[in-house]
N, C-alpha and C positions, 0 to 999 in steps of 0.2 A: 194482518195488522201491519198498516206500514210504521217505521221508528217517528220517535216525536221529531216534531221539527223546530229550530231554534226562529226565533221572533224576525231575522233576517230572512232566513228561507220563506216563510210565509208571506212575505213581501213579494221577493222575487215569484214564489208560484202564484202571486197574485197576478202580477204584473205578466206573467208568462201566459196565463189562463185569458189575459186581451189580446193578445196577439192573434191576428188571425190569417190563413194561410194565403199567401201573394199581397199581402198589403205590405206597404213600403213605410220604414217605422225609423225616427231617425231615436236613437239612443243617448241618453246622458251617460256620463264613466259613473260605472259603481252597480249597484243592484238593479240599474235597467239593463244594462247592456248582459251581466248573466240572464237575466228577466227573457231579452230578447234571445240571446244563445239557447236558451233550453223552451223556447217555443218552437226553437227550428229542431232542437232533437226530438219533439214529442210530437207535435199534430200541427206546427205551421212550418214543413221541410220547404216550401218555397218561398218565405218572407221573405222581405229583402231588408236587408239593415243594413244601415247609416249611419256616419258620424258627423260631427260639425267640421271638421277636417276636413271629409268630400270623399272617405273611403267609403264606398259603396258596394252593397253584396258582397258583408264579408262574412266568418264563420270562424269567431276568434279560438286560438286553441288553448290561450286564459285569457281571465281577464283582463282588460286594457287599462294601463295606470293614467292613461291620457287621451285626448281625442286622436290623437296622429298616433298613436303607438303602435309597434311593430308587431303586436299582437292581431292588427286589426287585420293585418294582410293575408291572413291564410282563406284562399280559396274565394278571395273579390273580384268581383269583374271587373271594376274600373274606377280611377279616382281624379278628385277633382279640383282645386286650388278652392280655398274659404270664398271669395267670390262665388264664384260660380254654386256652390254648395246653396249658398242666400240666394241668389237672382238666376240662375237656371232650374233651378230643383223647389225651397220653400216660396218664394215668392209667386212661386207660375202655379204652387199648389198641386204638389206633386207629395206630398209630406202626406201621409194617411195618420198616422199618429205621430205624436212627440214623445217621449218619456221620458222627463224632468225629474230630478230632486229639486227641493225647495227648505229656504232655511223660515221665514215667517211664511205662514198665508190668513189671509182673514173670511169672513162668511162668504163671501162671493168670490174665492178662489185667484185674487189679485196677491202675487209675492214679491215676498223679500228675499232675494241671495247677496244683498250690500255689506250692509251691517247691522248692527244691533245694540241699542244703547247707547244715548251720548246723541252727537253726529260726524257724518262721518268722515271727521280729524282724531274723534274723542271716542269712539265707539269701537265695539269688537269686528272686526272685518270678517266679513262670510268670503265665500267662493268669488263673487262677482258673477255679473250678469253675461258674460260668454254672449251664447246666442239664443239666450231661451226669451229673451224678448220677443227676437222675430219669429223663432217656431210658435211659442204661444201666439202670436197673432196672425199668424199664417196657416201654422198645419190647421186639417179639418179637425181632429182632436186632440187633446193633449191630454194625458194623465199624469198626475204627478204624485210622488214619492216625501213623504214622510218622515225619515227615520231618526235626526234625530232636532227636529223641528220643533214650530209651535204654532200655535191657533192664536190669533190678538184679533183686539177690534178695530186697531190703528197699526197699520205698519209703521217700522221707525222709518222705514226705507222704500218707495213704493219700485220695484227691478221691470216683474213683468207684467200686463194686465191681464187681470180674471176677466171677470166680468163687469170690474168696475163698480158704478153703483147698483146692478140687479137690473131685472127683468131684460128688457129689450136696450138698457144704456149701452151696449158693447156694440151693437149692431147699429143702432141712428146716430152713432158718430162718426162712421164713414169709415177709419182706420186700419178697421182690421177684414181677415176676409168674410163675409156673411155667414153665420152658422156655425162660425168656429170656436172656439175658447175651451176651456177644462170641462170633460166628462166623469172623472175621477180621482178622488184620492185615498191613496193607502198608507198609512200609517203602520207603524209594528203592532198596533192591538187591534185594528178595525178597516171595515173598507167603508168610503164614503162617495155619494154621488150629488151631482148640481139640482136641483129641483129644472126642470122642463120651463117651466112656467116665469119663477121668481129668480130663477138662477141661485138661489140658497144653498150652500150646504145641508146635507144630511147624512146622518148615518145611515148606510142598508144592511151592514153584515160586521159582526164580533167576532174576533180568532177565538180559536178556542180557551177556556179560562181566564177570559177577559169579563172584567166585571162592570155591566151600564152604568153604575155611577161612575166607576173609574175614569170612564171616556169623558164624562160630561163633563167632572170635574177642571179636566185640562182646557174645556170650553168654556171663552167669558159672554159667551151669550145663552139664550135657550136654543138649546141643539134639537134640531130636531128629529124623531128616530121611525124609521119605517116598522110601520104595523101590519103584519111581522115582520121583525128580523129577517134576514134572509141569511140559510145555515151555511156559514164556510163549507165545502165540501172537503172532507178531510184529503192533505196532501197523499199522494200515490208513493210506491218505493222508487216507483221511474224516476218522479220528482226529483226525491229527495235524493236517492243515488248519484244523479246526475249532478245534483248542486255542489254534493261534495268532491267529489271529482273534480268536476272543470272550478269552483273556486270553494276550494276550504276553509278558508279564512272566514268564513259567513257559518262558521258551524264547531271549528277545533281550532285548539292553541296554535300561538302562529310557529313555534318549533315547527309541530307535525305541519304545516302548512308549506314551510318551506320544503320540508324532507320530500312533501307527498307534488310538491312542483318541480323539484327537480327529477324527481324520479320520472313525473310524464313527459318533461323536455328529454331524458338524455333517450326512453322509450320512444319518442319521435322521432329523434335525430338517429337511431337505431333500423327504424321501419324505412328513413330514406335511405340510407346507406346500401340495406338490402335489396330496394329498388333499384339503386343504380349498379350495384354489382351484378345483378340478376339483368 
């Protein structure tokens, strides 16, 4: 029986369980980038991940508080100025997945990371749209992140395109690459996927003790829900172990969070030292 898992972790083993082994994945900072870290320690040892930065194949030894952070550097092959990152690497279609957070999204998986409320002089300021404009319209997939977001039927603020207005409008506008846009979103209660056809949202899988009206209710449209459900596969100790470890903070108070990161820095800086003495 592996330990329960906190509503973060299940994101991140969400998002780890797409990753597949040698595909090139660029990461958003926060629960993708653990997301992508613990797909390389479980079953995709060769992924290659990326940042908007341009650090490429790296193997963080924590999480990264920014795209350039110096976290990203353990064990990268090679890095590359923000240009080149866009127009050598996403633009040529080199991008296998994107893994985005998102602050709004609507039924067709088009977000908001601007603001919210108001406009925006008068409005709450989100993240800002970095570069998830161009990976959503470039990588071949993009999956996006959830956590602590919302579903509308108007964004306040229209950041990245989904799919625009549905079915085939993202494709006969020329803009973006053909076949590409969002195949997924996961939320902290549920996982959702685009309809093939409609490009719709829908729900396919509930976390565990997550209750269908609860989901639907945060939905201002009729949500539509795969018949069946398809059952979360409960997370592994691998998992879970591993999460805690490389980022705490997605599971324990941040005291213990701090105590349990410096303990793995100064244990690092420990194992190099013996290397060079030796």
């Amino acid at each position: 029986m592996s330990p329960r898992a906190t509503k973060e972790e299940l994101v991140i083993i969400a998002v780890a369980r797409e990753i597949k082994d040698y595909e090139r994945v660029l990461l958003g900072v926060g629960l993708p980038t653990t997301g992508g870290s613990l797909a390389k320690a479980t079953h995709a040892p060769n992924a290659i991940l990326m940042t908007e930065a341009g650090i490429i194949d790296f193997n963080p030894l924590l999480p990264p508080n920014h795209i350039a952070d110096v976290m990203c550097l353990r064990g990268y092959s090679y890095a590359l100025d923000l240009f080149n990152t866009f127009t050598t690497i996403t633009y040529r279609g080199f991008v296998d997945k994107a893994i985005l957070g998102v602050g709004q999204v609507d039924r067709y998986g088009n977000i908001n990371t601007s603001f919210v409320g108001g406009t925006a002089k008068t409005g709450m300021r989100l993240t800002g749209a970095g570069g998830a404009p161009d990976f959503v319209s470039y990588a071949k997939e993009t999956i996006l992140t959830l956590k602590g977001g919302e579903f509308v039927d108007k964004l306040d603020y229209f950041t990245s395109p989904g799919y625009l207005g549905g079915w085939d409008e993202r494709d006969r506008c020329g803009l973006f690459a053909i076949g590409s846009g969002p195949s997924m979103m996961i939320s902290t209660e549920a996982i959702f996927r685009f309809d093939k056809k409609t490009k719709e949202v829908y729900l396919e899988s509930l976390f565990p003790g997550i209750d269908l009206n609860k989901i639907k209710s945060k939905v201002p449209w009729d949500l539509r829900v795969a018949n069946p459900l398809k059952p979360f596969p409960i997370p592994t100790e691998e998992e879970i172990n591993y999460i805690r470890t490389f980022a705490p903070q997605h599971c324990v108070p941040r005291q213990i969070m701090i105590e349990l990161s410096v303990k793995k820095l100064l244990e690092f800086a420990g194992g190099k030292r013996k290397g060079k003495s030796g």
